[in-house]
C-alpha positions as CSV (number, residue, x, y, z in Angstrom):
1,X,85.7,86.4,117.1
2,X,84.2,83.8,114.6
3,X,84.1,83.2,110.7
4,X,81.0,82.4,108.9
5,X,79.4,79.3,109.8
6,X,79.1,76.1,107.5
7,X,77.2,76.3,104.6
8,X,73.8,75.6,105.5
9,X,71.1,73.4,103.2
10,X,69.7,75.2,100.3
11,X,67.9,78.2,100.9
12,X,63.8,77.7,100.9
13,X,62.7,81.1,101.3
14,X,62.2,83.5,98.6
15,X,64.6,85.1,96.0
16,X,64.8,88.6,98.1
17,X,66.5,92.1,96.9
18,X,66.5,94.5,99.4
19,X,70.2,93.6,100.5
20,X,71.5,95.2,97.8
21,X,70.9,98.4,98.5
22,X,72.5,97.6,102.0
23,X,77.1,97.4,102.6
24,X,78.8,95.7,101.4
25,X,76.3,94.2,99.0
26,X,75.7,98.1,97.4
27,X,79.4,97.7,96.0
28,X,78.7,95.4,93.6
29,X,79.2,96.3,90.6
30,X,76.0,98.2,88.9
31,X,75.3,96.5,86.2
32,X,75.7,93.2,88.2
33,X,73.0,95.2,91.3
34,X,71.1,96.2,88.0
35,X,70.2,92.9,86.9
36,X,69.4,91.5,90.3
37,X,67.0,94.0,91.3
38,X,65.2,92.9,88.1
39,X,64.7,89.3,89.7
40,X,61.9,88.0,91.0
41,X,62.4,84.7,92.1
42,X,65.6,82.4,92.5
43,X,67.6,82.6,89.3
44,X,68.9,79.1,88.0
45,X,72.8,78.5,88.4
46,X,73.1,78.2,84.2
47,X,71.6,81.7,84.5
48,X,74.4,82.6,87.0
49,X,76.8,83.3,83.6
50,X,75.2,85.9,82.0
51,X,74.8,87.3,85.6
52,X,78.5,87.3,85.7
53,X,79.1,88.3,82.9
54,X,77.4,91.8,83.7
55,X,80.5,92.9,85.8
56,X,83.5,94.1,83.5
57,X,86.2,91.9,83.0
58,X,89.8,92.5,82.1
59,X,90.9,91.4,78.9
60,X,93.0,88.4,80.2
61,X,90.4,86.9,82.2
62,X,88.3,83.9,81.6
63,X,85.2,83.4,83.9
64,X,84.2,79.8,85.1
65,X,80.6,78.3,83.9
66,X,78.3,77.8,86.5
67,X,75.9,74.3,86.6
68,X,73.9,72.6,89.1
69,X,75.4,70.7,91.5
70,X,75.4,67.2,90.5
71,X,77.1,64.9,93.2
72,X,77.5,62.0,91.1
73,X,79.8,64.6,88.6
74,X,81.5,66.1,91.7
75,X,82.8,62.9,92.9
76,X,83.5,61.4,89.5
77,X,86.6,64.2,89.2
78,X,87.7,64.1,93.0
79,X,85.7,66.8,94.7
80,X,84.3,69.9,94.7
81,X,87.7,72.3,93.5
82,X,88.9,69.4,91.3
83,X,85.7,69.9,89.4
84,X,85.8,73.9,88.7
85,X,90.0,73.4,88.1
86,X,88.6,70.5,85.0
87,X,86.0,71.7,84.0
88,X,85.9,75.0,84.2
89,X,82.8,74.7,86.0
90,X,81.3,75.6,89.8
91,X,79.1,73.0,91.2
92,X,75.9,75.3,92.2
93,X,73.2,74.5,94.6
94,X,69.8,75.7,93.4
95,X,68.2,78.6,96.3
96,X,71.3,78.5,98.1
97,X,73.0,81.9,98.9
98,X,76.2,80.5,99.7
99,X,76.5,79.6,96.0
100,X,74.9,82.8,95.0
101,X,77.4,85.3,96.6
102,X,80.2,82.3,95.0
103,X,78.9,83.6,91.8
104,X,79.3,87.2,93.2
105,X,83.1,87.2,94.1
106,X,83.9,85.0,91.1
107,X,82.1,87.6,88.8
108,X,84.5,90.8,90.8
109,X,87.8,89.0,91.6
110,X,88.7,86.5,88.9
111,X,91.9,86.0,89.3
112,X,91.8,85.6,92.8
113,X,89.6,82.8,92.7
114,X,91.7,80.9,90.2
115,X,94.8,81.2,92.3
116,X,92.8,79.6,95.2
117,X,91.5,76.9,93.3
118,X,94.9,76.2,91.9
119,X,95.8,75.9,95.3
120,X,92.9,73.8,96.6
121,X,94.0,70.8,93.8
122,X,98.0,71.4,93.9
123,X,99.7,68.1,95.2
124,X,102.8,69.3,95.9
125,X,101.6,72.4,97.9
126,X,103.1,71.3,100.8
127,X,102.5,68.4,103.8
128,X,99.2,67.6,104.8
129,X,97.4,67.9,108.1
130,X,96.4,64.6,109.2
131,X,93.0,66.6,110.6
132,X,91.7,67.6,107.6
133,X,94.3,66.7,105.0
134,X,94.7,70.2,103.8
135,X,98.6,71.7,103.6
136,X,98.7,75.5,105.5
137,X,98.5,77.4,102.6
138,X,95.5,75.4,101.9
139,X,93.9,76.1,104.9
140,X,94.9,79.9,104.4
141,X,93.1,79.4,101.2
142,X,89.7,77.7,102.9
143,X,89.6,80.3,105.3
144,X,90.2,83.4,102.8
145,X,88.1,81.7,100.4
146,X,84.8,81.6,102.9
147,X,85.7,84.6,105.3
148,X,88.5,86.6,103.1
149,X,88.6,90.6,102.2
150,X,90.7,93.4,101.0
151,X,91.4,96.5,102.4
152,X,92.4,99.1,100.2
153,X,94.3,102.1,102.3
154,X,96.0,105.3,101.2
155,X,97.1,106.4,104.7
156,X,99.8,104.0,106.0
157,X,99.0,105.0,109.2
158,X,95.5,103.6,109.2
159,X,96.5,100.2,108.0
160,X,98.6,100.3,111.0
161,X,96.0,101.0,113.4
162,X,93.8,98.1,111.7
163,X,96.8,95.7,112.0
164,X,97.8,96.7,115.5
165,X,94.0,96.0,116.7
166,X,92.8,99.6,117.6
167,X,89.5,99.1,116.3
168,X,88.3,102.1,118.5
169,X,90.7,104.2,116.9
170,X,90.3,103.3,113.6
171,X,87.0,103.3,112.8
172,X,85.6,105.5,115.5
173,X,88.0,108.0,116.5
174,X,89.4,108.2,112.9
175,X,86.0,107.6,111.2
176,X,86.2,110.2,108.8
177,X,89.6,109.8,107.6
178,X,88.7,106.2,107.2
179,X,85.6,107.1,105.2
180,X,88.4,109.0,102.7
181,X,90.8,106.8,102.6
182,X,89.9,103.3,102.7
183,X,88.1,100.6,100.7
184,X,86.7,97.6,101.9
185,X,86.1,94.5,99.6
186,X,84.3,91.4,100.6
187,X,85.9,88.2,98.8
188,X,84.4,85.8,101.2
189,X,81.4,83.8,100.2
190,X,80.6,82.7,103.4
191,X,81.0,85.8,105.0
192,X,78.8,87.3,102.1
193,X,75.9,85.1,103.3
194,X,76.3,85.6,107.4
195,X,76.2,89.0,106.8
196,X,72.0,88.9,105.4
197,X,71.5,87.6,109.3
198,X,74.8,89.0,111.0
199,X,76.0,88.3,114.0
200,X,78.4,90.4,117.1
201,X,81.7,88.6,116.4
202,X,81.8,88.5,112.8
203,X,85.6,88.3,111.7
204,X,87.0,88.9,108.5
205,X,90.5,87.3,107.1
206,X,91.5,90.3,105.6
207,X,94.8,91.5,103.4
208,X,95.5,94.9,104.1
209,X,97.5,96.1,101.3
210,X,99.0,99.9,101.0
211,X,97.5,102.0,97.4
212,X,99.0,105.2,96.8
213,X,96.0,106.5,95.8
214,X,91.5,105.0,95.1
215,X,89.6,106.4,92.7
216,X,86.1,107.4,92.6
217,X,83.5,104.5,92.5
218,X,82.9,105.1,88.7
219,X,86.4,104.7,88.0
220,X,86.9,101.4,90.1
221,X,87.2,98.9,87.5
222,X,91.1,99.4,85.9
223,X,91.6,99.7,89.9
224,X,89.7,96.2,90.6
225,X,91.4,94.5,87.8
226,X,94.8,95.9,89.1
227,X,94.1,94.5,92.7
228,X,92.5,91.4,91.4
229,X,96.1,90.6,89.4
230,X,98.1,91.5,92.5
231,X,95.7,89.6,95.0
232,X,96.3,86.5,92.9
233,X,99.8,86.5,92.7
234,X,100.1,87.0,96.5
235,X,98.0,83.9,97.2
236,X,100.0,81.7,94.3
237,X,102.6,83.2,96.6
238,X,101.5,81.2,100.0
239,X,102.9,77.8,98.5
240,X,106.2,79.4,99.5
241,X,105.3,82.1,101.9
242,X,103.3,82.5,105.0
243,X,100.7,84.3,105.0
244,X,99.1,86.4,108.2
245,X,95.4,87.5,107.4
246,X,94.6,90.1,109.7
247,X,91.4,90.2,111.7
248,X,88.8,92.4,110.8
249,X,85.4,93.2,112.7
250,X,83.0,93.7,109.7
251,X,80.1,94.9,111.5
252,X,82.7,97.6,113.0
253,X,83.2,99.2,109.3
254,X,81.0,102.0,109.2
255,X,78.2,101.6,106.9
256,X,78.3,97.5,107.5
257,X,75.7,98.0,110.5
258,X,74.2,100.3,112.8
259,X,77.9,101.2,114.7
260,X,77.6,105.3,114.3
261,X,77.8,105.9,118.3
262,X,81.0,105.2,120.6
263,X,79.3,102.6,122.3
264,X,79.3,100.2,119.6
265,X,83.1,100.6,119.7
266,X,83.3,100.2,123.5
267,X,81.4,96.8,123.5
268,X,84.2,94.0,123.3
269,X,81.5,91.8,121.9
270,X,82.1,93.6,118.8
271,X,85.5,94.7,118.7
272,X,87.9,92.4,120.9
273,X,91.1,90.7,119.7
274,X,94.2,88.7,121.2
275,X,97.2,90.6,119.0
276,X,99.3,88.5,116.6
277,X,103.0,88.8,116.7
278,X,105.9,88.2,114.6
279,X,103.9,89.6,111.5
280,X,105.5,90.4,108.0
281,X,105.6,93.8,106.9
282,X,102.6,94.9,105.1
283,X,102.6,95.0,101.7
284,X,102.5,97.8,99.1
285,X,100.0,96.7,97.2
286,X,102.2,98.0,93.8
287,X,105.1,96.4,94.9
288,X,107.7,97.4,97.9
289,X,107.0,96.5,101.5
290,X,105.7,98.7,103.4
291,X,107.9,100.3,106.5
């Protein structure tokens, strides 16, 4: 199964709204699905702060500016993540939904993005790869960072089947159980964008982390601060640590695309993956391993 593709050129076609009352897009935050449904056209990327600045924050937490992209600026401070680490700034193509949903998952997950920045510009990170001059836990970072989600479970059992590859049996034959005890968050761009024109194959590069219990949507944000924290600390922790993220089907999650018959579960196209082995345990997202 594939990631998102490349970031393509700048969108032309019109500002459009209907996604968001569509998955994943519906769990952004309300105020933040609020202000976008009041759009008509293509916001500017300096209006991309106060568009941000819609979804609650926690109090330790300071959000990036967004500005348009100006190449000259980009390559004056060494690149693209060199620039938002000294600046404090994202580079922001005009019309281009890559950059929007950027602004999206900076706006939820704060912290997360810092810690993949910090690893993006780190020199001492670790030896490069002659192919594309990124250390691993840089390219762990790359590939969260366009593709990446988190998966919120109560039942141990059910992360399991998701980390074991039992797709089938996850989201089909335990669909209702997954419905109640699991949460999926989208923290990849990329895979924020492929989604509007989705694909069979679409893989997620997910963290599937263990939550002894998920509060009701209205409640979410002390829990999306909480995860946020954790999240980061886990990927500052991939200087020292590897890191397996674990393959997720997106269109398979129920509610992500038409998928409520068995037969969208017996079609590889959708669902097929070679197991990984020699995995670490999975985490507990509030602290021990889980067993």
């Amino acid at each position: 199964m594939s990631g998102p593709s490349a970031p393509p050129a700048p969108a032309s076609a019109p500002f459009t709204r209907e996604f968001l009352y569509q998955k994943p897009y519906s769990d952004f935050h309300p105020r933040l699905i609020q202000s976008l449904a009041s759009l008509t056209t293509w916001p500017t990327p300096e209006r991309y702060d106060a568009l941000a600045q819609q979804v609650p924050q926690a109090t330790d937490v300071q959000l990036p500016r967004f500005v348009t992209e100006r190449r000259d600026q980009v390559r004056r401070f060494g690149g693209y993540e060199q620039h938002v680490a000294r600046r404090s700034a994202v580079p922001t193509r005009p019309g281009s939904w890559h950059d929007f949903f950027n602004m999206t998952v900076w706006a939820h997950f704060p912290k997360l993005r810092w810690a993949l920045n910090s690893l993006h510009v780190d020199p001492q990170v670790g030896p490069k790869d002659p192919r594309n001059g990124r250390a691993p836990a840089q390219n762990s970072a790359a590939s969260f960072d366009e593709a990446g989600m988190l998966v919120l479970g109560t039942s141990r059992e059910l992360l399991e089947e998701l980390r074991a590859l039992r797709f089938k049996r996850a989201f089909w034959e335990r669909r209702e159980e997954l419905r109640e005890t699991t949460r999926f968050w989208l923290v990849g761009h990329g895979m924020l964008e492929s989604l509007l024109s989705p694909h069979p194959g679409l893989a997620a590069r997910s963290l599937l982390l263990y939550v002894p219990s998920l509060p009701a949507p209205a409640d979410s944000d002390a829990l999306r601060f909480q995860i946020d924290a954790m999240a980061a600390a886990r990927i500052h922790a991939w200087r020292n640590e590897r890191e397996v993220l674990d393959p997720i089907p997106v269109r398979a999650i129920p509610g992500f695309s038409d998928n409520d018959s068995v037969h969208f579960y017996e079609d590889f196209r959708n669902i097929r993956f070679e197991p990984i082995s020699r995995r670490p345990s999975l985490p507990d997202a509030f602290g021990s391993a889980m067993r």
